[in-house]
N, C-alpha and C positions, 0 to 999 in steps of 0.2 A: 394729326400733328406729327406725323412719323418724319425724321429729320433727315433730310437728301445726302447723300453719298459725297463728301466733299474730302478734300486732302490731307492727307494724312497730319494729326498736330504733333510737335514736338513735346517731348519731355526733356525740355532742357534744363538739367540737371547740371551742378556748378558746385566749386568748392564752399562747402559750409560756412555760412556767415557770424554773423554776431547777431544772434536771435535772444533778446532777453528771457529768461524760463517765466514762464505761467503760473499764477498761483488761482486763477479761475478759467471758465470754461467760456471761450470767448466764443461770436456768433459771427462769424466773415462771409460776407456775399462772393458768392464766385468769381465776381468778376473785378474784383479788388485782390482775391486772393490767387498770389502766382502757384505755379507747382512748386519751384525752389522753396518756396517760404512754407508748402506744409511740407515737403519733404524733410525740412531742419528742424522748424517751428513746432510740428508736430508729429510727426511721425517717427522721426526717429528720434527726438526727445518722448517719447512714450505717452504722449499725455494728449487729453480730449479736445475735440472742437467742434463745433457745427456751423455746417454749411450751409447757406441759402441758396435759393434761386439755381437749383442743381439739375432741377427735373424737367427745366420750361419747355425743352422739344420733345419731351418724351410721348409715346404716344399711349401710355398709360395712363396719361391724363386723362383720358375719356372714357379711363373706368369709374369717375366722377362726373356729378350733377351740381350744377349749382340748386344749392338748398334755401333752407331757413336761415333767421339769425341765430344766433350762439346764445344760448342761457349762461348768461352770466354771473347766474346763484352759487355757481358750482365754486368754492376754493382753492381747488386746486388747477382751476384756469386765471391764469397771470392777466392783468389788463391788456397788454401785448396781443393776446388769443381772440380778443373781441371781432368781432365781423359775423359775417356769411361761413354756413359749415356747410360744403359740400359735401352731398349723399353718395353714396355707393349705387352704380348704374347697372344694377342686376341684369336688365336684360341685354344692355351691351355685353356685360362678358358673359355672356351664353351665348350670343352671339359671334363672337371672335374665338372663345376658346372650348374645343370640342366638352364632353361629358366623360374626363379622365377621371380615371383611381389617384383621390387624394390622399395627403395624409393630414388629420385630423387630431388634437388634442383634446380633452374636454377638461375643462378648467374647472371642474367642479368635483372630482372626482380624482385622485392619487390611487397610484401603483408603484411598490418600491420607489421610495420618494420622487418621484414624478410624475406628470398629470399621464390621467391613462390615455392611451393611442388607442386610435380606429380606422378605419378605412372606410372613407362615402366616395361617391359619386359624385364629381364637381359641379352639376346642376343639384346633386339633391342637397349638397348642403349649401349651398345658395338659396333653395328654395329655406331649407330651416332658418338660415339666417334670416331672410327677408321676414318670415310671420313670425320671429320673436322680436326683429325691432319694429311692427306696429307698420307698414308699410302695407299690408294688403288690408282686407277687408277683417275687422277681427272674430271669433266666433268665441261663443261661452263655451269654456273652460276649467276644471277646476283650478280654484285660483291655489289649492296646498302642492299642486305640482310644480316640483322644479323646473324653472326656468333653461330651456339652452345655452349654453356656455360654451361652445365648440369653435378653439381654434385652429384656423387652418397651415400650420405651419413647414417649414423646411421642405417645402416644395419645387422640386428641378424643373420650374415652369421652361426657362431655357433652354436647356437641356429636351427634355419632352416636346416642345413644340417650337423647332429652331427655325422653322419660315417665318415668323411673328417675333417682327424687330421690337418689341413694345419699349425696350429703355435701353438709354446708351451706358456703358459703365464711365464713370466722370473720372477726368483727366489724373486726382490726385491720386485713386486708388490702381490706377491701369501698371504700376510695376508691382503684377501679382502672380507670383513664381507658382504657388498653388494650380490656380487656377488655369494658368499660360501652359501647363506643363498636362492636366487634366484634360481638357481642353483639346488638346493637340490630339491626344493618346486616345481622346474619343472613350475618356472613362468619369466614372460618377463624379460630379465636380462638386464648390459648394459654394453654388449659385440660387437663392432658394426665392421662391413668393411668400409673404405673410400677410394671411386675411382674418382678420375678426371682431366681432360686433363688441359693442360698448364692456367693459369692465374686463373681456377678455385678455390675460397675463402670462409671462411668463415666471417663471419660477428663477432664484436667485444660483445665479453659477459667472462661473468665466466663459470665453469662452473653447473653441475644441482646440485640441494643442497647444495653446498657447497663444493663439492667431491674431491677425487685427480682425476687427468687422467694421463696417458700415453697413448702415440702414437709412435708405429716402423714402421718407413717405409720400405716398401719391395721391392719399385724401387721409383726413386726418387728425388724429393727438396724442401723443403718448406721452407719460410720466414716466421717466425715467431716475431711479437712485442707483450712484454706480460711486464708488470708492477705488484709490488709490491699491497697488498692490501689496498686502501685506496686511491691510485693514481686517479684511475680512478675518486676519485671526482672534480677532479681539470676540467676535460671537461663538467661536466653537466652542462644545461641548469640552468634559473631561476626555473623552474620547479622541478629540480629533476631528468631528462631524459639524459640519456647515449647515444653519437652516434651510428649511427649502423655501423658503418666504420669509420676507423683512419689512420691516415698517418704520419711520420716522422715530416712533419711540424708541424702537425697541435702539435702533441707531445712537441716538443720544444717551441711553440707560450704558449703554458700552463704550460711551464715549469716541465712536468710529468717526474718524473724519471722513464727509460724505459730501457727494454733490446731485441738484436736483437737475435737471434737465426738462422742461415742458419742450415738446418738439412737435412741428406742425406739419401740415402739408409742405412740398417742395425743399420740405429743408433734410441734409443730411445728418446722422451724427457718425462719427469715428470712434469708434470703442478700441484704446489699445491694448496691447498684449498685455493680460494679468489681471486686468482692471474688473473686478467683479461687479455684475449689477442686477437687478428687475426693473421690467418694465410694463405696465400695463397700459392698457386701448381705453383711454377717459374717452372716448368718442368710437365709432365705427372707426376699422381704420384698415388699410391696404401698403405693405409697404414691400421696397426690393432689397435684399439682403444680401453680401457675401463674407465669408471669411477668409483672409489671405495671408501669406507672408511672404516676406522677401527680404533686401540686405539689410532692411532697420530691423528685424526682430527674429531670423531664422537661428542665430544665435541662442534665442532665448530659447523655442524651439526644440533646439536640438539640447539644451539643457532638460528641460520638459521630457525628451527621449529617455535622457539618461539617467531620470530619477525615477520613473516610470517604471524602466528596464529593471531597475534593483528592488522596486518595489516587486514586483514578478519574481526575481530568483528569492528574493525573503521567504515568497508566500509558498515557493515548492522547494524550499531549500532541503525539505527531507530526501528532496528525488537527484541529488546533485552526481550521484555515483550509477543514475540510468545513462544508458548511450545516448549521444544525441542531447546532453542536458540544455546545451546552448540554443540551439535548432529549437529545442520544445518551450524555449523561452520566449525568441522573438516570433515564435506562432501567436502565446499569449500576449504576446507584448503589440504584435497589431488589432490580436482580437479587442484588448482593454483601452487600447491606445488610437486605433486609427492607423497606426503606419509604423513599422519596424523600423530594423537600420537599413534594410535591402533598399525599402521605398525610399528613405531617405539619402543614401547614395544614390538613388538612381535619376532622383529630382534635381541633386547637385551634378550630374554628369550633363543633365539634360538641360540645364540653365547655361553650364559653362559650353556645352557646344552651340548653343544657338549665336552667343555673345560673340565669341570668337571666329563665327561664320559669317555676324552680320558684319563686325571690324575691319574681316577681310574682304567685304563685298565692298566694292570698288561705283556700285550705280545704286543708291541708297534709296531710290525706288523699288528694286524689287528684294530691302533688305525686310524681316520678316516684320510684323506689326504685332501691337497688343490687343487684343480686341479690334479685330480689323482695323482701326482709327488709330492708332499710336506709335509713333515714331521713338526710338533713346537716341539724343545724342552720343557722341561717341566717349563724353567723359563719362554717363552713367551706365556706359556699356562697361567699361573698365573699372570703375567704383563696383558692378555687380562682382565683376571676375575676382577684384581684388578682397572684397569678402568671402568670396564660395576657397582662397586661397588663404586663408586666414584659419576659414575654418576649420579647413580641413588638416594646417597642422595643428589643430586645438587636438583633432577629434584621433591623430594618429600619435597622441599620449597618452589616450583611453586604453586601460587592458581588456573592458569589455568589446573592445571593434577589433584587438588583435585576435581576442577567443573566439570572434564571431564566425558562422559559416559564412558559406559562399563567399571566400575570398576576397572579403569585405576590406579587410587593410590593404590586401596588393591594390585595390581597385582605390581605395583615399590614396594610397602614394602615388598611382600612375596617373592619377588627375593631377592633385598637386606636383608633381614634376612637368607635367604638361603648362600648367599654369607658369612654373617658375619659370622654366622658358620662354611662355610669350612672354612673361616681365620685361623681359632681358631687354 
């Protein structure tokens, strides 16, 4: 089902409408939903929605079987979920995808509050997977031994095997600065695969930076509980410290307003920036994941940077009078963080020069693409520029970017002046 090579589609992006705000989580089919309407509607209003019918050319699809019926004893599947549950097709993806080093969660099992990590062999935890959900032949056992729990997560299935088109990224998510700029650079990106059998979970967080995510499942169910930002302080400790696991009750006992999400095969959800949540696998389930940002939430972002960053001089604020105190800041501050100020100027140079090359390209065929399939028209190419020039004079009122090394502020004003120019 791998989907032929066709012309490039527009991201025609247009001045913000009159989008009434959401007070729930709606469910829009693709093909009713423009890009305009989530770029306003949702994305940059910050708030969730799920997609349908996202995945239908993917050729991921056929890491699925048509199964059984659905038990529909279970209560935490909505009448909506009734039908045919297609299986996970083991030996198709043994077949398509070599016997790589995964990485592997086991849901059973905590290490400094997170599930502990492992490293299998992508047939051999296939093979595990397949004889705990009851698909081979079964053998006596003791029944006091714990059951496998092994999720396979945050996996650069893309990245690792990029001849295997297996999914396309869907039109709404393709302005992904993250990614477009990783990507390019031919460096770690975060584009991942998620495989794991019935009950397997993730633990309750946000997510990294501050980012958007989506996730389309491509066989499947997940339950999802994800809360507005801000909520989640209602459960912390005296401390300061976030559960690592949440529950319906415990939710109401704190009063957190919260939303449930059952989400099925083919359908996407959009998690935005802040929004805390867990999710658990009520069924086997396979789905494709990224995190991104770009002009709706780089802002928040790079606030994220800047709390981050003070949180780091706090923690060594005894060492403030060693050489270099700055320097040994933003080391920690990508070690704890994911990305300094460096990475972060160097993302906003690298967004603002592609824009302003594609502006000036004159034959909009050979201007650059998002995922090879994606075209900006020319007001979202200017809408991009006119935030990365926003930002940056946010970010040259910070005294931490004039104290910064490597000539971090000359490098924010010489963009921004570049910028006010092309305004002009």
């Amino acid at each position: 089902m791998a989907a032929e090579k066709a012309a490039p589609e527009l991201l025609a992006l247009q001045p913000q409408g009159n989008f009434p705000p959401d007070c729930i989580i709606q469910r829009c089919a693709a093909k009713e939903l423009t890009y305009n309407e989530f770029y306003w509607r949702y994305m940059h209003a910050n708030w969730p929605v799920i997609i349908t019918d996202v995945s239908n050319s993917w050729e991921c699809r056929n890491w699925a079987q048509a199964g059984k019926e659905k038990d529909n004893a279970n209560a935490n599947i909505s009448p909506s979920l009734t039908g045919q549950q297609d299986l996970i097709d083991f030996d198709y993806l043994k077949s398509r995808i070599g016997n790589f080093d995964v990485p592997v969660a086991d849901c059973n099992a905590t290490y400094f509050n997170s599930h502990a990590k492992l490293e299998l062999k992508f047939h051999e935890y296939l093979d595990r997977w397949q004889r705990g959900s009851g698909m081979e032949v079964k053998v006596e056992t003791n029944c006091n031994v714990a059951k496998d729990n092994l999720y396979l997560k945050d996996w650069h299935l893309a990245a690792q095997l990029p001849t295997y088109e297996f999914y396309q990224v869907p039109k709404y998510f393709a302005s992904d600065w993250l990614n477009e700029q990783l990507i390019q650079e031919n460096r770690d990106d975060y584009r991942f695969v998620y495989m794991g059998p019935k009950d397997s979970w993730t633990s309750f967080h946000s997510d990294v930076f501050g980012s958007f995510s989506w996730s389309t499942n491509i066989v499947g169910h997940k339950k999802w509980l994800i809360m507005p930002p801000g909520e989640e302080l209602k459960l912390s400790d005296r401390l300061g410290n976030l559960p690592f696991s949440i529950d319906e009750t415990q939710l109401e006992e704190h009063n957190v307003r919260y939303f449930t999400i059952n989400q099925t095969a083919n359908e996407a959800v959009f998690v935005p920036s802040g929004w805390y949540h867990q999710v658990w696998n009520v069924t086997d389930t396979i789905s494709v994941n990224h995190n991104w940002f770009n002009a709706c939430n780089v802002s928040r972002v790079w606030r994220n940077l800047l709390s981050n960053l003070e949180a780091v001089c706090n923690e060594i604020a005894d060492c403030q009078q060693m050489d270099n105190f700055e320097a040994h800041c933003q080391t920690m501050l990508r070690a704890s963080f994911g990305i300094n100020y460096l990475d972060f100027i160097e993302l906003l140079e690298f967004i603002a020069a592609r824009r302003l090359a594609a502006l000036k390209d004159q034959t909009p065929s050979t201007s650059f693409l998002l995922f090879d399939r994606y075209q900006m028209n020319e007001y979202h190419l200017q809408s991009d520029l006119e935030c990365v020039r926003r930002l940056l004079a946010n970010m040259l009122q910070e005294s931490s970017v004039l104290q910064c090394p490597a000539q971090l502020h000359e490098r924010c004003s010489r963009l921004w002046q570049q910028l006010q120019q092309e305004r002009m």
